[in-house]
C-alpha positions in Angstrom: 0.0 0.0 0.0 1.0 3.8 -1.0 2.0 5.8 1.8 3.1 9.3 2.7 5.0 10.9 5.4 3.3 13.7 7.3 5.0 15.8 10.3 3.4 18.2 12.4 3.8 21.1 14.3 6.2 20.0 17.0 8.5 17.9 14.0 6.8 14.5 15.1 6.6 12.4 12.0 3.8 9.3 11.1 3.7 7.4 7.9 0.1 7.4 6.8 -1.2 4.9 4.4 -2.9 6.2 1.5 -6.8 5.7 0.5 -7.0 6.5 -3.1 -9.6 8.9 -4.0 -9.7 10.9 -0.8 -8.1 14.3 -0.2 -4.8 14.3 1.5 -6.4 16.3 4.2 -8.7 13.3 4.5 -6.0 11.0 5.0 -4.0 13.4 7.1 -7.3 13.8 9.6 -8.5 10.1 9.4 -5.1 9.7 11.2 -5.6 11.4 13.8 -3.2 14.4 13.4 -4.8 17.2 15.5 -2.7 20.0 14.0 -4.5 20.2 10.8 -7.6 22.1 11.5 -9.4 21.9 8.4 -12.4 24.4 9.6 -14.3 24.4 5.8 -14.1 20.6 5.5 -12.5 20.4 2.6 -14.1 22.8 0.2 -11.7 25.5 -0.5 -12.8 28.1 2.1 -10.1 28.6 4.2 -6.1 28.5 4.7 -6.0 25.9 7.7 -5.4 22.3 5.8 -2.0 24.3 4.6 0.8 22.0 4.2 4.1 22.1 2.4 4.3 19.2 0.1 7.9 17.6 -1.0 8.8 14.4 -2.5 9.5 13.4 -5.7 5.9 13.3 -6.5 5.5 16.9 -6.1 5.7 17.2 -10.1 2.8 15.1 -10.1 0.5 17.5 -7.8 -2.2 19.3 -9.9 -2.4 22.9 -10.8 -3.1 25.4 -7.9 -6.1 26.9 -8.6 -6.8 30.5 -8.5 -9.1 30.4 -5.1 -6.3 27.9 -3.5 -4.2 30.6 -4.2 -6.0 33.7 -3.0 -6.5 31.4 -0.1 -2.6 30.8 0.6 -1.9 34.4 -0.1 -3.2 35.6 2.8 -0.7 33.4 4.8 2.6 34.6 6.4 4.0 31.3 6.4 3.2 30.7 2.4 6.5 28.9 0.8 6.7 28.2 -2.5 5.7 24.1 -1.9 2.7 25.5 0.0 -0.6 24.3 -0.7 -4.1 23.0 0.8 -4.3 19.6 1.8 -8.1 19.5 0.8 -7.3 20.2 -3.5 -4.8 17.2 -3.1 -6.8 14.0 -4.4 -4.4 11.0 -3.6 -3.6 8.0 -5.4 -1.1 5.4 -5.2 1.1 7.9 -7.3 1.9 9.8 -4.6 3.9 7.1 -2.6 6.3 8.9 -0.6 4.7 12.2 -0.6 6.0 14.3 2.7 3.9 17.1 4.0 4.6 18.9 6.6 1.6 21.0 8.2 2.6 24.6 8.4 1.9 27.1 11.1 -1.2 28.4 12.3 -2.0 32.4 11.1 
């Protein structure tokens, strides 16, 4: 099975396994991770599933759209891997994905 390696806040790292077809901040909440808020639920309504995503797969990620990126420009901590967990669908693909969930604004 695919899996990806998530760290939160404090640096603590978990390997997650992946469930195609769900949102990475699906997978990343499902495990129990408390740090990633995810307020909307997923629909592009706020900043607080942002992650940075690295990996080799990050090629593979899709095209930020243009409200995930008014979304992530209101963040301080916005890096240039930055995105919202919730716009991520996974699929085996993106074995060995790394996020890391970024600071609270």
């Amino acid at each position: 099975m695919a899996k990806i390696l998530v760290t939160d806040r404090s640096g603590a790292q978990e390997e997650i396994d992946i469930r195609p077809g769900t949102t990475l901040m699906q997978v990343i909440s499902d495990a129990g991770v408390a740090d990633l808020l995810a307020i909307c639920g997923g629909v592009c309504n706020c900043a607080t599933c942002h992650v940075y995503v690295e990996g080799g797969c990050v090629d593979m990620l899709p095209a930020m759209s243009s409200d995930e990126d008014d979304l992530l420009s209101c963040s301080e901590s916005r890096k240039e891997n930055s995105r919202l967990s919730c716009q991520i669908r996974m699929s085996n693909e993106f074995d060995g994905l790394r996020a890391t969930i970024a600071p609270e604004d």
